[in-house]
N, C-alpha and C positions, 0 to 999 in steps of 0.2 A: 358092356353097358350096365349103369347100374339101374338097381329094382327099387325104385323108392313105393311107400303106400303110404297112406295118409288114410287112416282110420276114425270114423266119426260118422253122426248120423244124419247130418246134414244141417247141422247149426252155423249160425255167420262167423262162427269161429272158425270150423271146417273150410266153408267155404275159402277163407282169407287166406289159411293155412296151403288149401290147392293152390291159388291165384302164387300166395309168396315162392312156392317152390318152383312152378311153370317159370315166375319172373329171375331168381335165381340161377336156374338151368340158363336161363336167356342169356343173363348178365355173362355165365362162365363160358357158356358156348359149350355146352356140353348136350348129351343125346339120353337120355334113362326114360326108360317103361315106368311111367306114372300109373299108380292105380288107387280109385276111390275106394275105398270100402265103407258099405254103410250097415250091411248084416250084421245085425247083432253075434248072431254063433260064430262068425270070421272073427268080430273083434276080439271078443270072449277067450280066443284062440292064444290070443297075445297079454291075458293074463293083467291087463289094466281097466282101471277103474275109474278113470277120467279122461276127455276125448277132447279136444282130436289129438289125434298121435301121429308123430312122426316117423316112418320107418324105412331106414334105410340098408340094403341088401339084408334084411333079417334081421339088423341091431336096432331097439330103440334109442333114439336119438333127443326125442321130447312127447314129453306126454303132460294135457291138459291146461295147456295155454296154443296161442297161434305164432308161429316160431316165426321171427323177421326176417325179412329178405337177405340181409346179412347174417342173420345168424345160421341160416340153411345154407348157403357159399359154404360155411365154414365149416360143415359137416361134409360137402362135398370135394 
């Protein structure tokens, strides 16, 4: 199963960013451990400087914009 995160502190950017990947997952029919991160000292962890971030099993994938419903498919 994959470990996606989606780090960010709770901006409508973040938010869009959970929504596109739950919808994503939906589209593919797939099963992954979604997780929010909003702690700053978690984010801090991953070394980026603009939010939200997309992460997936440990690799960033997008950081600092809200990645489309298609373009997270594509990652997955």
């Amino acid at each position: 199963m994959k470990s996606i995160k989606i780090l960010g502190t709770g901006c409508p950017k973040c938010k869009t960013m959970f929504n596109n990947v739950n919808e994503a997952l939906k589209n593919k029919g797939l099963d992954a451990n979604v997780e929010k991160i909003e702690d700053i000292q978690e984010i801090m962890k991953y070394n980026v400087l603009s939010t939200p971030v997309l992460v997936i099993d440990e690799d960033i994938k997008v950081k600092g914009k809200a990645a489309s419903v298609s373009e997270i498919e594509s990652y997955l």
